[in-house]
Each structure stands twice: as C-alpha cells, then as structure tokens.
C-alpha positions as CSV (number, residue, x, y, z in Angstrom):
1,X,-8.2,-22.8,-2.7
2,X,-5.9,-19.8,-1.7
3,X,-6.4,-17.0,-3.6
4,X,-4.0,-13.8,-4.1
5,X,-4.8,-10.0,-4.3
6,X,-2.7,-7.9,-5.3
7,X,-2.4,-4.5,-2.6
8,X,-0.8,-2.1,-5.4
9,X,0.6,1.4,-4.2
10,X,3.4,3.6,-2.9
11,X,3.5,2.9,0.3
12,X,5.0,6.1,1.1
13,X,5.1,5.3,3.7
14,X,3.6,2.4,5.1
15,X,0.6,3.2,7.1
16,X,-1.2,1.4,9.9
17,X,-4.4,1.8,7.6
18,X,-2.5,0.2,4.9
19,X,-1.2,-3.1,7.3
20,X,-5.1,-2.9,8.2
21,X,-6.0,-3.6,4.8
22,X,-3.5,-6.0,4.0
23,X,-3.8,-8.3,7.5
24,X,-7.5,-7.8,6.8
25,X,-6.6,-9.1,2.6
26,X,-5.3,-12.2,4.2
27,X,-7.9,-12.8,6.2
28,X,-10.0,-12.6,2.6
29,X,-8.0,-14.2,-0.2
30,X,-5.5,-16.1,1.7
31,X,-2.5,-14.4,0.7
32,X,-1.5,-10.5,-0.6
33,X,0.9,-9.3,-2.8
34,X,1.9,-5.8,-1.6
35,X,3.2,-4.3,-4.8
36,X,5.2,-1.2,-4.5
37,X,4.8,1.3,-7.7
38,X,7.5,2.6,-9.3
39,X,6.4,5.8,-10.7
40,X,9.5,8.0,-11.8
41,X,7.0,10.6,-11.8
42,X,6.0,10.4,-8.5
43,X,8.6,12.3,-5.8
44,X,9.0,10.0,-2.8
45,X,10.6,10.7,0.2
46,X,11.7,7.0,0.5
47,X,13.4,5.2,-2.7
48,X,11.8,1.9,-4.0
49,X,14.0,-0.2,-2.4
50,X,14.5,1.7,1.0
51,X,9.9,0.6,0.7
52,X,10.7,-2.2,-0.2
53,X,13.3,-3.1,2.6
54,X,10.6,-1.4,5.3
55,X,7.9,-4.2,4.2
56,X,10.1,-7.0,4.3
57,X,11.0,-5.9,7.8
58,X,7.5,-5.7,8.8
59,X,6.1,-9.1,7.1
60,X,9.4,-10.9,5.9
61,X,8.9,-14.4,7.0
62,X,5.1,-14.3,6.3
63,X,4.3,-16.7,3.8
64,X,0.7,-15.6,3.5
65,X,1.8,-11.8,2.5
66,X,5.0,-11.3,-0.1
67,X,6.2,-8.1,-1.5
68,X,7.3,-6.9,-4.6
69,X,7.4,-4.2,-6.6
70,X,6.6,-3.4,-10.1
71,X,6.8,-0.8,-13.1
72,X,4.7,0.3,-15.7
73,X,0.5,-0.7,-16.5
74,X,-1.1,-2.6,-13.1
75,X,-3.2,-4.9,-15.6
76,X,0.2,-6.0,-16.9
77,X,1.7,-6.8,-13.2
78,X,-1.6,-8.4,-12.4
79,X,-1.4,-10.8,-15.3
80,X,2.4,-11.7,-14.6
81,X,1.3,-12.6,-11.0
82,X,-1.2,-15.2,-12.0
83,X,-4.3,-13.7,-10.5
84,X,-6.8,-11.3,-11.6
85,X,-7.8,-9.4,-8.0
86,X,-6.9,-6.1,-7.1
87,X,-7.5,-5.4,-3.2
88,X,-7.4,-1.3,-2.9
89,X,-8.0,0.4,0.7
90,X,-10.5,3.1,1.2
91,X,-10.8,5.7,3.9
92,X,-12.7,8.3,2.8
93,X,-15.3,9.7,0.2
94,X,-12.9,11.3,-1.8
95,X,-10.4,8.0,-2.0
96,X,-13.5,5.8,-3.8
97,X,-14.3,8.4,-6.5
98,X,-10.0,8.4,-7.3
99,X,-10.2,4.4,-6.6
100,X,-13.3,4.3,-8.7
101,X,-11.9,5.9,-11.8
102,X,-8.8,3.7,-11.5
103,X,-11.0,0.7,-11.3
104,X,-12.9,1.3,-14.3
105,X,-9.8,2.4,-16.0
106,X,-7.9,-0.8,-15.2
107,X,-11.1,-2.9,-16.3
108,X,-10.8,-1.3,-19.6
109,X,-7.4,-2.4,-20.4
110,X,-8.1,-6.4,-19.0
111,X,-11.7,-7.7,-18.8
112,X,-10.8,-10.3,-16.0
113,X,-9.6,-7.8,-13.7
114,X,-11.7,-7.7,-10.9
115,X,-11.0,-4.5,-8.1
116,X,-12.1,-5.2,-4.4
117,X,-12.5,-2.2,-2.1
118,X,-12.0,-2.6,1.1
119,X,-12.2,0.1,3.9
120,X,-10.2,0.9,6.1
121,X,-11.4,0.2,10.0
122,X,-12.5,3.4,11.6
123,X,-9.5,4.4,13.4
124,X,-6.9,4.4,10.8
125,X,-9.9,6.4,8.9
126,X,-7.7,10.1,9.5
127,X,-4.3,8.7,8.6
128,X,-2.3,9.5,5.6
129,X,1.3,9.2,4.5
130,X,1.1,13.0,3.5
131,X,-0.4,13.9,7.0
132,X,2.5,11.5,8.6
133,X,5.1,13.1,6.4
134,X,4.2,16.6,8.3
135,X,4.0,15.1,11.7
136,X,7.1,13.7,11.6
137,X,9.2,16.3,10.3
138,X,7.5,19.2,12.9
139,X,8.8,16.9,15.5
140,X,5.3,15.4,16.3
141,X,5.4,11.4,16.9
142,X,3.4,9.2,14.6
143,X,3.2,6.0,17.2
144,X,-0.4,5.5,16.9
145,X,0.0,6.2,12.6
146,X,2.8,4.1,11.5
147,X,4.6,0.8,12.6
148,X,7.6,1.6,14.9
149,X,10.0,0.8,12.3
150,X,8.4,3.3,10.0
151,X,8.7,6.3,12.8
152,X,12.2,5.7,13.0
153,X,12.7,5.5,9.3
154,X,10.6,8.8,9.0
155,X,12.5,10.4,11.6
156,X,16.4,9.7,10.4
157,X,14.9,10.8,7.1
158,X,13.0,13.8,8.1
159,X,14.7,15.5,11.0
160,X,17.9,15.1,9.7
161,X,17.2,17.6,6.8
C-alpha cells in the first residue's frame, strides 16, 4: 500500500537538502506531497507561484512526488489530502527543537497526525535558503546548494536588483 507524506514548507528556495529529503520521502512512503506555504506574513523573495513553477520544473512528470500548495492551519491541509503523515527535514540541533514544537503543536490540533523527522544526509547538513539567498546575490555560485534551475532563478532575481 502507497502511502503519502506530506513535505510542508516555503521552499524559499528549493534546496538540495530539501530534494534530499523528499527523493529520500519517496523512497519511505511511496509518494510526497511537497506543499508550498503561503504565509502572507512571511517575506519571500520568490512568489508562491514563481515556487510553485520551480518544483514542477524539477519533478513535473513524477507521479510518485506532486506539488501543491496550501493556506492557512497544516492539520487542515493534511486532512484534505487524505493522509495523516507529515515528513519534515532536519539538519541541525536547533531545526528539531523548532520542528519539535511544531510537531507537538500540530498534534494538539488533530490526534491522528503523525510528524516523521527525517535528516538531512550530511552534506546538505550546512545549506540553507537564507545562506543561498546571500551567496547568490554577493555573486558567489550556489552549484553544489541548489538545483541548476534554482541558481538561475536566484540569479535573474538577485543580481538584477
């Protein structure tokens, strides 16, 4: 029986670590839902559908992994999906005591939610979309951080400021 996670997050942008974690999810539950938040309170450097667009270049045509987005509670996207797992990627310490709280949180609102953890492998363990954000726009080239699609995305937005 195929089971689905759902990846949630902001994918801001998409990571190597993050396409870890989700080839990894497959591997897991058989297919991932890679659920882009929209979070009006969040300032992004790419809009929701300009994240959206750069997933379904990277795994349109994949049956096993589908992406979508979503707005307001988790729980409440979770439900709609017909699944109750939540796969979140870890890299450091400081990301399981955030992930941990969420967890717990989310568990309060919907009993059958279950959150998976999953860690990053070791050399994605230093990249963030904050410290690829930086890079980029210094002129410095993310190749080894973010899918080449990404880099070029992050550059036209970046270093044409």
């Amino acid at each position: 029986m195929k089971r689905v996670a759902i990846y949630p997050g902001s994918f801001d942008p998409l990571t190597n670590g993050h396409r870890n974690v989700i080839e990894r999810g497959v591997k897991v539950f058989g297919a991932v839902v890679v659920a882009v938040a929209h979070n009006t309170s969040k300032k992004t450097l790419f809009t929701l559908e300009e994240r959206v667009e750069i997933l379904n270049e990277i795994f349109g045509g994949r049956e096993e992994v589908k992406v979508d987005y979503f707005e307001g509670l988790l729980v409440d996207y979770v439900k709609k999906m017909g699944t109750n797992i939540v796969l979140r990627g870890m890299r450091t310490v400081s990301d399981f005591e955030y992930e941990l709280q969420m967890a717990l949180a989310n568990k309060s609102l919907s009993q059958e939610l279950e959150t998976v953890f999953m860690v990053t492998d070791s050399e994605f363990s230093h990249i963030s979309s904050s410290v690829i954000r930086e890079v980029v726009s210094l002129g410095g080239s993310a190749e080894k951080m973010v899918p080449d699609i990404v880099e070029k995305k992050l550059r036209e937005k970046l270093l044409k400021r």
